[in-house]
C-alpha positions in Angstrom: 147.9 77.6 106.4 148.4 77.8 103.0 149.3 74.9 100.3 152.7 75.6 99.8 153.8 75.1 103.3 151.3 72.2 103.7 153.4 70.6 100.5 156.5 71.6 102.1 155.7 69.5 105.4 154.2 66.9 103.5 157.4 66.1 101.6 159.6 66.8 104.5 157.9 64.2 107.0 158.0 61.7 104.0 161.4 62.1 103.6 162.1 61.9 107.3 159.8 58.8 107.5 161.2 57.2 104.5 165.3 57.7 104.8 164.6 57.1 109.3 162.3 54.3 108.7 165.5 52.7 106.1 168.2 53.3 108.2 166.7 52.0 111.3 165.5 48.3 109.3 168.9 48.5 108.2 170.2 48.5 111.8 168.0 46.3 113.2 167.0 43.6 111.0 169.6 41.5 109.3 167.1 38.8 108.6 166.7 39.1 104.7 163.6 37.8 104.7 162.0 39.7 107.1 164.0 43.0 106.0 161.6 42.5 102.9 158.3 41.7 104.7 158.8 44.7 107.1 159.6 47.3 104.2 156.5 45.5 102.2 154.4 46.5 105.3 156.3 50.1 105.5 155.2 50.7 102.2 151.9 49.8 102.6 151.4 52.0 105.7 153.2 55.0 103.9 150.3 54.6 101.3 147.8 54.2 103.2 149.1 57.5 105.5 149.9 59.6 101.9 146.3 58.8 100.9 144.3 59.8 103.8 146.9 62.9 103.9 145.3 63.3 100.4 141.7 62.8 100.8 141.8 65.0 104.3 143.4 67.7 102.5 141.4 67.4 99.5 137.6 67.1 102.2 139.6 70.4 103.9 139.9 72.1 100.8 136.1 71.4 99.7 135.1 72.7 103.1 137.2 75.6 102.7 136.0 76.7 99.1 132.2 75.7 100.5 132.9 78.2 103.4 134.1 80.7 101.6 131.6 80.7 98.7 129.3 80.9 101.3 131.0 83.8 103.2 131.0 85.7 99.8 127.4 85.1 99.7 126.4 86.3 102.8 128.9 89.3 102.3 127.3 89.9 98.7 123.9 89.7 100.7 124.4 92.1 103.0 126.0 94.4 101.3 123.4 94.5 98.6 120.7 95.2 101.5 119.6 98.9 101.9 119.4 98.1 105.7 123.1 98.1 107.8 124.1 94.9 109.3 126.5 94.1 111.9 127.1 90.8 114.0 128.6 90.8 117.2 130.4 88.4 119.5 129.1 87.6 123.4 131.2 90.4 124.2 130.3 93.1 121.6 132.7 92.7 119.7 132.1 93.2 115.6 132.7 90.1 113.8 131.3 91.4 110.3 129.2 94.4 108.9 127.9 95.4 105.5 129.1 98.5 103.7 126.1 100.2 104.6 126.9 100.4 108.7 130.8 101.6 107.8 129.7 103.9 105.8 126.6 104.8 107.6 129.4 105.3 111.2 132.2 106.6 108.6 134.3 103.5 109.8 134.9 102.2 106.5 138.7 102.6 106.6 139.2 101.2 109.8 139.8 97.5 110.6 136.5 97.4 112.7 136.4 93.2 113.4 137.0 92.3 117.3 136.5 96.1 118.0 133.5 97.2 121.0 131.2 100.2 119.7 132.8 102.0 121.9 136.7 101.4 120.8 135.2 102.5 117.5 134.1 105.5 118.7 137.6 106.7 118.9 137.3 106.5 115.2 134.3 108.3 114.4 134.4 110.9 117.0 131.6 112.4 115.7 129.1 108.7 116.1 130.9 108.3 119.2 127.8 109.0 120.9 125.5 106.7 118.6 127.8 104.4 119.3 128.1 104.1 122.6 124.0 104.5 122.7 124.5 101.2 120.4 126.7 99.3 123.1 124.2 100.6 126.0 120.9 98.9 124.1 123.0 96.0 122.7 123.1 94.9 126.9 119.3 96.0 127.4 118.7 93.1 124.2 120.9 90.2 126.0 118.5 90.8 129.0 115.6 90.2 127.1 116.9 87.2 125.1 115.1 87.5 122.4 114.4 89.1 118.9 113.6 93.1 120.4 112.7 95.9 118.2 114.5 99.6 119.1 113.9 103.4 117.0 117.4 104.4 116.7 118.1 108.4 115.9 121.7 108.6 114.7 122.7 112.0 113.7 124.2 113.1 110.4 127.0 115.8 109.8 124.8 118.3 107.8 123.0 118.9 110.7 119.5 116.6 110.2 119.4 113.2 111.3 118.4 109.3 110.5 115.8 106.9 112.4 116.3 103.6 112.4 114.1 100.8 113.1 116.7 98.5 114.7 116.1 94.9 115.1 118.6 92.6 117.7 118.5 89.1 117.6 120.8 87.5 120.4 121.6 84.0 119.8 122.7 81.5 122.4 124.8 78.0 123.0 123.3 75.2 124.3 124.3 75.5 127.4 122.6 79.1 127.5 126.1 80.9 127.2 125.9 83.9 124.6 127.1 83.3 121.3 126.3 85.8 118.6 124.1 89.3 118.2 122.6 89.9 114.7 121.9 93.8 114.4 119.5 94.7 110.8 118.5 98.7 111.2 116.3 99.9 108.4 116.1 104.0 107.5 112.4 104.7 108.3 113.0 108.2 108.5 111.2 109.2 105.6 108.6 107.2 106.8 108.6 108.9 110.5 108.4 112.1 108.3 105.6 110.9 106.6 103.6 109.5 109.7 104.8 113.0 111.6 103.0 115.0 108.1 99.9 112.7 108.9 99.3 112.8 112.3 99.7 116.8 111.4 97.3 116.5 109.0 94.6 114.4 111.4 95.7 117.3 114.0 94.9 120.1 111.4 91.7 117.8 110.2 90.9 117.3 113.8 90.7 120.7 114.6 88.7 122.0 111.3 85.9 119.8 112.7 86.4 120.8 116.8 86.5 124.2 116.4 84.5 125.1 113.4 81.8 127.5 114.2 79.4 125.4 112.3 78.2 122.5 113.0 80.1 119.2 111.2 78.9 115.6 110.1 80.5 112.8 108.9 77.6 110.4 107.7 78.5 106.5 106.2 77.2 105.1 102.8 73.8 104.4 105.2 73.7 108.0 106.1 74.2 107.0 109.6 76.6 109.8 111.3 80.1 108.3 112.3 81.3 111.8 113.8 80.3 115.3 114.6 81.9 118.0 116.3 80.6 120.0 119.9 78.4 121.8 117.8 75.7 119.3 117.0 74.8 119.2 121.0 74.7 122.8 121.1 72.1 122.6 117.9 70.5 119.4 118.4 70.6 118.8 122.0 71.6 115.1 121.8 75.2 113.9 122.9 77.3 113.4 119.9 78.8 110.5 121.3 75.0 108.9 122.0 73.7 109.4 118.7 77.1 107.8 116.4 75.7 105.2 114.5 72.1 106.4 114.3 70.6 108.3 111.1 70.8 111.7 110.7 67.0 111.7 108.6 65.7 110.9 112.6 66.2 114.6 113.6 64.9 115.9 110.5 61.8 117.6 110.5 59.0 114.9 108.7 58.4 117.4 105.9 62.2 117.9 104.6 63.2 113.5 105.0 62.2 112.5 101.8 64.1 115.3 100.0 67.1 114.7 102.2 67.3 111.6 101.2 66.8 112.0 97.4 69.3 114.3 97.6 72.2 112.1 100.0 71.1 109.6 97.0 72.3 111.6 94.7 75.7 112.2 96.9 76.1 108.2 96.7 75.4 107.6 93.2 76.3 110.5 91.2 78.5 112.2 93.6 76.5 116.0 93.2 76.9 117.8 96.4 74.0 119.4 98.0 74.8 123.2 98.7 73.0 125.4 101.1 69.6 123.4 101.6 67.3 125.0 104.1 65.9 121.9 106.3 64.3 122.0 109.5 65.4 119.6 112.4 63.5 118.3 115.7 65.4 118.8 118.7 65.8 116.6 121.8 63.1 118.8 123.4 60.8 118.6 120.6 61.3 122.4 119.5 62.9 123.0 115.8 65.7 124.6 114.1 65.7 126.2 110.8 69.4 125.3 108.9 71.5 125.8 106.2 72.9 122.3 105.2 75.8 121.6 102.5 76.8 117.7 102.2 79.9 116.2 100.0 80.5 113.0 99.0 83.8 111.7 100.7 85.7 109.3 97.5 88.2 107.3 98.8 89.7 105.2 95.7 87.1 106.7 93.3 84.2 104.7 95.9 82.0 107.3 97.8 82.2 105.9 101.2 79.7 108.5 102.6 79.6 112.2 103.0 80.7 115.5 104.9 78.4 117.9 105.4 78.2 121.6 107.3 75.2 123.0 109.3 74.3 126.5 110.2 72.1 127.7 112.5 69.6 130.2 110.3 66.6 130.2 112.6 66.9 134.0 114.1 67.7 134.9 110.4 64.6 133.2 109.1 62.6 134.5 112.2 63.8 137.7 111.5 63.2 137.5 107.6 59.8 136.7 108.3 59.2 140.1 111.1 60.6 141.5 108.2 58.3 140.3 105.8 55.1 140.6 108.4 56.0 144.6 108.8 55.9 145.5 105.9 52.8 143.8 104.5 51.0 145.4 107.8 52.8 148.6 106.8 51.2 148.8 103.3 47.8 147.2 105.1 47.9 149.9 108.0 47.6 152.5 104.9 45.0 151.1 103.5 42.9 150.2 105.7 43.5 153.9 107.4 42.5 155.3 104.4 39.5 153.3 103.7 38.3 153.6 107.9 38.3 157.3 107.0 36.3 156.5 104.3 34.2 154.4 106.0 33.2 156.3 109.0 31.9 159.5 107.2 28.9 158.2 106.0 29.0 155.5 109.0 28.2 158.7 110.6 25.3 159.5 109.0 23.3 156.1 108.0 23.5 155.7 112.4 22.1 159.3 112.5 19.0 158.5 110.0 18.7 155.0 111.6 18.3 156.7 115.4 16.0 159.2 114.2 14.0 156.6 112.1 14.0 154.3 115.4 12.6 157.1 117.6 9.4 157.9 115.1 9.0 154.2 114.3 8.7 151.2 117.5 7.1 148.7 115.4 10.6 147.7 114.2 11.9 147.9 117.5 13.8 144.8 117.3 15.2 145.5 113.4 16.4 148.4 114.2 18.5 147.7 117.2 20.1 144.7 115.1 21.3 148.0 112.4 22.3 149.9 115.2 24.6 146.6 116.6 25.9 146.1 113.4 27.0 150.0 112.8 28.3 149.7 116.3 30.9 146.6 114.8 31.8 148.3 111.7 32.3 151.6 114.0 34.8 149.2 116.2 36.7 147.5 112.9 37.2 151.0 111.3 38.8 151.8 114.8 41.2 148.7 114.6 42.0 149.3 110.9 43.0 153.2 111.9 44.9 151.4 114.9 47.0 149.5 112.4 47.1 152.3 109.8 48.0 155.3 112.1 50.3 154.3 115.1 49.1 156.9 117.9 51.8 158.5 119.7 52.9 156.2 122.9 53.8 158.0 126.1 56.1 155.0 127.8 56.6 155.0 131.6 57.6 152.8 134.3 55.3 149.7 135.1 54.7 146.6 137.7 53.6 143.7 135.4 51.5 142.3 138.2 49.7 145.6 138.6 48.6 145.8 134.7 47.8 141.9 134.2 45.8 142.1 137.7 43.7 145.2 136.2 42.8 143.6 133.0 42.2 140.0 135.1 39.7 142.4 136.9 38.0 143.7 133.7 38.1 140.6 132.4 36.5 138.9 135.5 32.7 139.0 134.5 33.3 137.6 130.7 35.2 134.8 132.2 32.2 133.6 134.6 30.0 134.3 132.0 31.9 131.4 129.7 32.4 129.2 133.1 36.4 129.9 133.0 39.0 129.4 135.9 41.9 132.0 135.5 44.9 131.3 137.2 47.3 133.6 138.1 51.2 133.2 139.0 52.7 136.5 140.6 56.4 137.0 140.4 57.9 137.0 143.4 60.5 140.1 142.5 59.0 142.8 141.1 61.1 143.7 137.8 59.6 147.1 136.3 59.3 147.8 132.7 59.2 150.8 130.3 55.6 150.5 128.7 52.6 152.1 127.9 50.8 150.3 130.1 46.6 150.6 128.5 48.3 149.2 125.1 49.2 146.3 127.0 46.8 146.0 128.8 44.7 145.4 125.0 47.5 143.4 124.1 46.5 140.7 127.3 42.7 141.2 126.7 43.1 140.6 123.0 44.9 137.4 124.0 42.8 135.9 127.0 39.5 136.8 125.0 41.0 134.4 122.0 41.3 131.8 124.7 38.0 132.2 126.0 36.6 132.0 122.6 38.5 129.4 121.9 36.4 127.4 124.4 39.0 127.0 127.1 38.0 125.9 130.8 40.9 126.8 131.9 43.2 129.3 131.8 46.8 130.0 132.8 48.5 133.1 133.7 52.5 132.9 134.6 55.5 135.6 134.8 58.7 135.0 135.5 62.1 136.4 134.2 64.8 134.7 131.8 67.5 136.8 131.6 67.4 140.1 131.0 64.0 140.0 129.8 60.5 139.6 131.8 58.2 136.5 130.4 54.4 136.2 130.3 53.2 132.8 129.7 49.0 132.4 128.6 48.0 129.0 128.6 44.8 127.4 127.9 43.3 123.9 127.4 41.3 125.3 124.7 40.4 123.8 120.9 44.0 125.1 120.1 45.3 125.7 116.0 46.5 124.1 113.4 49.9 124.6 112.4 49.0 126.0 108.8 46.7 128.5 110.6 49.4 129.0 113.5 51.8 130.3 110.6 49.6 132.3 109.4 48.7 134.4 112.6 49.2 138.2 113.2 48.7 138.8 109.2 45.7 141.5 108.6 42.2 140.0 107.5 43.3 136.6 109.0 41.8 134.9 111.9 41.7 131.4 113.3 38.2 132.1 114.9 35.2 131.5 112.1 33.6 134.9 112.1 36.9 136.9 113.6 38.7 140.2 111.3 42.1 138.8 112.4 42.4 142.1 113.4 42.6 142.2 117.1 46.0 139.9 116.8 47.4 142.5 114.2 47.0 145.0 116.8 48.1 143.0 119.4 51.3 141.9 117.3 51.9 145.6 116.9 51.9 146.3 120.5 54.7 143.9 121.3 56.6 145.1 118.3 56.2 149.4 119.8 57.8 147.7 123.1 61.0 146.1 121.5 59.4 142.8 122.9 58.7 139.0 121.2 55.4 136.9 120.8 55.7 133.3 120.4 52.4 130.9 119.7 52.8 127.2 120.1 49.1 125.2 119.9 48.1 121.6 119.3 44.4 120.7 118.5 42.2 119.8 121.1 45.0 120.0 123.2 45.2 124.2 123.7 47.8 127.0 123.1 50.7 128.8 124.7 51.4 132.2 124.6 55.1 133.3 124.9 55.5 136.4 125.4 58.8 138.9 126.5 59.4 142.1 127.1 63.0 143.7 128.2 63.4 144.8 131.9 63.9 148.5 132.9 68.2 148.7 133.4 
C-alpha cells in the first residue's frame, strides 16, 4: 500500500471519527458539563490514536527502507558474483535469481518468480532439458537435507558446453517443514579442461615411463628411487615395487659408487646432467650388467627435487666389443707368431739333430743331455701352438654325441688325473642332442680346460651337460686355487697365463676352437674357492 492511499484513509477515518463522534455527544449528552469532559477525553484519545498512527507508520516505513536497502544489497551481491544464483521456495518455485542464471538459461525477459524449472522450460526450449535435470536434483537435495555438492553439464547453443559445480543448501522451519533452497553453480569448465589436459598429460607421462624400451628411474634428493618402470625387474632382477625407497648406489657395482655419486652430486647442486655413463650394476643373483646411464635433475620451482634418469642394457655390445677387440689382437698375434714358429723350427731342427748325435758318442752327460733334448721337445710343442694360432688348419665338421667326445678325452685324461689324486665327475645328458663339430679340436679344447684344473690343484672336478634352449651347455667345475678377477679378464689373450710358468697359449687355442664352432666360453672363479667353465655350443637343427 502506498502513502497516498494510507493518507487518504487516514484522513477519512478522522473525519468519520471526528464529525460521528460530535454528532452522537450532541445527541446523547445534554449535560454541559459533561459534554466538555467527554469531548476533552475524545480529544485526548484522537491524539493519542493519530500518534501511534504516526509512529507505526513512521517504524513501517524504517522497516520498509531497511528491507529494501537490504534487498538491493543482496541483489547488487548477486549479481556482481561470477557464479549464478537462484533461491527457491519448498515447492521449487524461483523466488529470486541473479543476472547471471537468466542469462546463463536465456530467461532474462521472462517474469521467472513463482515459476517451477520446469514451467520455465517452456521458455527456453532449448535449457528445457537442463532444466528439468535442475528440478530432478533439486528433490535428490531435500532428501539429503543438507548443504550437497552436484557437477552440472548444461549445454550451450554453439554446440560446446558448461560444467558447473553446483552447490544446494535446503533450509528448513522449525518444525522441520521446508522453507527455502539456495542454489550457487560456479563455471569450472575451464578448470575440468585443465584437469582433463593433466590427467592426459600423467596418461602420456605414464606411458613414456611403462612402455619405454629402456629402463626408467625417478630417484629423490637422497638418490633413493621413488619409481621405475617394468624394465628395472627385467635388468635388475628385484621387484620395482620392493626396492622404492631404497638407493639406487646398492645395485651398483663397488667400483663405479663413488663416481655415481659425485656425479648425482653434481645433478643436486649444479644441476649438470650426466649423459651416457657406462656403470656396471649387481644383480639380484649376484651376476652384472654393463649400462649406459643418463640422469637429469627434475626442478620444480627452480629447487631440484631429485632426478630422471634412463638405462640401457650394453652388456652383449660391450661383450661383443671386447670378441671384437680379442680377434683381432690374436689375428695380428697368429701372424706373428706363425712367422716366427717357421723361423723357429728350422734350426730347432738341426740343434736336436747335433744334440742326438752328440748324445749317442758321449754317455758321460747322459743326464744333460736328455734335459736339452726335453727342453727342444717344449719349444717343438710352443712353435706348434703359435702355428695353431697363426694358421687356422682347415676343419672338416661332422655330426657328434657330446657324451661320446667328453667320455674319450675323460679316458685319456684318466691316468693324469690319478696321478694328481683327482675325482672326475661326470653328468651325462639324458637326450642325446648332436652337434656339427670337429670333434679332435674339441676334444683339445676339454683337455686344455680340465688340465688347467688339475694344475690348478683341484681335488675335485666336475663335468655337467645339459641344454638351455637351442644351444647344448658344458659346465667344468673345480674346487681348485681359482683366479683373480684382474687375471680372469685378462684370459684367452696370447703370451698370458694365470699358471706361473704357463705360455697362455693353450687357452688362445682353446678360445679359438669355441670361436671355429659359432659357440661361447664363459669363466667365472673366486680364490681359493675354484672356477666355472661355461661353455655352449648350438645344437644340430
Amino acid at each position: 500500500m502506498n502513502h497516498k492511499k494510507k493518507m487518504f484513509i487516514y484522513i477519512l477515518l478522522a473525519l468519520i471519527w471526528v464529525f460521528g463522534t460530535d454528532h452522537m455527544l450532541d445527541h446523547f449528552f445534554l449535560d454541559t458539563d459533561l459534554y466538555v469532559v467527554v469531548q476533552k477525553i475524545k480529544a485526548m484519545f484522537f491524539v493519542l490514536l493519530t500518534s501511534f498512527f504516526i509512529y507505526y507508520s513512521f517504524i513501517k516505513q524504517k522497516e520498509n527502507a531497511a528491507m529494501t536497502a537490504e534487498k538491493e544489497k543482496l541483489e547488487s551481491l548477486i549479481n556482481s558474483m561470477v557464479d549464478f544464483v537462484n533461491f527457491k521456495d519448498a515447492n521449487g518455485r524461483w523466488t529470486q535469481a541473479n543476472d547471471f542464471a537468466l542469462k546463463l538459461f536465456q530467461i532474462d525477459h521472462v517474469d521467472y518468480k513463482g515459476k517451477k524449472d520446469s514451467e520455465l522450460g517452456a521458455y527456453s526450449p532449448f535449457y528445457k532439458e537442463a532444466l528439468d535435470y535442475c528440478e530432478t536434483s533439486d528433490k535428490e537435495a531435500w532428501k539429503i537435507g543438507k548443504m550437497s555438492r552436484w557437477q552440472e553439464v548444461i549445454p550451450m547453443p554453439d554446440g560446446t558446453s558448461k560444467t558447473f559445480d553446483t552447490l544446494k543448501i535446503p533450509h528448513f522451519n522449525a518444525d522441520g517443514s521446508r522453507k527455502e533452497l539456495v542454489i550457487v553453480g560456479r563455471d569450472i569448465t575451464d578448470q575440468v579442461k585443465a584437469e582433463k589436459k593433466l590427467e592426459q598429460s600423467k596418461q602420456k607421462y605414464k606411458s613414456l615411463i611403462e612402455y619405454n624400451p629402456e629402463l626408467v628411474y625417478i630417484l629423490n634428493a637422497k638418490g633413493e628411487v621413488i619409481e621405475t618402470n617394468p624394465m628395472f625387474k627385467a635388468l635388475t632382477g628385484y621387484d620395482s615395487n620392493e626396492f622404492i625407497g631404497q638407493s639406487i648406489v646398492s645395485i651398483i657395482s663397488e667400483e663405479y659408487q663413488e663416481e655415481f655419486k659425485r656425479a648425482f652430486s653434481e645433478i643436486m647442486t649444479n644441476k649438470k646432467s650426466l649423459i651416457n655413463k657406462e656403470l656396471k650394476i649387481i644383480r639380484n643373483d649376484g651376476s652384472k650388467r654393463t649400462l649406459r646411464i643418463t640422469a637429469v635433475p627434475t626442478v620444480v620451482d627452480d629447487q631440484v627435487e631429485g632426478a630422471i634418469g634412463y638405462a640401457l642394457d650394453i652388456t652383449k655390445e660391450k661383450e661383443t666389443e671386447e670378441h671384437l677387440r680379442k680377434t683381432e689382437k690374436l689375428s695380428v698375434i697368429g701372424e706373428l707368431a706363425a712367422s716366427v714358429a717357421h723361423e723357429i723350427r728350422n734350426p730347432l731342427t738341426s740343434i736336436k739333430g747335433f744334440i742326438q748325435f752328440m748324445h749317442s758318442n758321449d754317455s758321460k752327460h747322459d743326464s744333460y743331455y736328455q734335459i736339452m733334448l726335453d727342453e727342444l721337445e717344449r719349444i717343438n710343442q710352443i712353435s706348434s701352438e703359435l702355428l695353431a694360432i697363426g694358421k687356422p688348419r682347415e676343419v672338416h665338421f661332422e655330426e657328434a654325441n657330446m657324451n661320446d667326445i667328453i667320455t674319450s678325452v675323460m679316458w685319456l685324461l684318466e691316468s693324469q688325473a690319478n696321478l694328481y689324486s683327482v675325482e672326475i665327475d661326470y653328468q651325462k645328458i639324458e637326450l642325446h642332442p648332436l652337434i656339427d663339430c670337429e670333434p679332435n679340436q674339441l676334444k683339445q679344447l676339454f683337455i686344455n680346460i680340465i688340465k688347467n684344473s688339475v694344475e690348478a690343484d683341484a681335488k675335485k672336478i666336475s663335468i655337467k651337460i645339459d641344454q638351455e634352449n637351442d644351444f647344448l651347455k658344458v659346465t667344468i667345475q673345480d674346487n681348485g686355487n681359482g683366479i683373480d678377477k684382474e687375471r680372469l679378464e685378462r684370459l684367452g689373450e696370447p703370451f698370458y697365463s694365470s699358471k706361473e710358468k704357463g705360455t697362455g697359449l693353450g687357452l688362445t687355442v682353446s678360445f679359438k676352437i669355441v670361436q671355429s664352432h659359432n659357440g661361447q666360453i664363459y669363466f667365472d672363479s673366486v680364490v681359493n674357492q675354484g672356477t666355472t667353465v661355461t661353455l655352449l655350443f648350438p645344437i644340430k637343427k
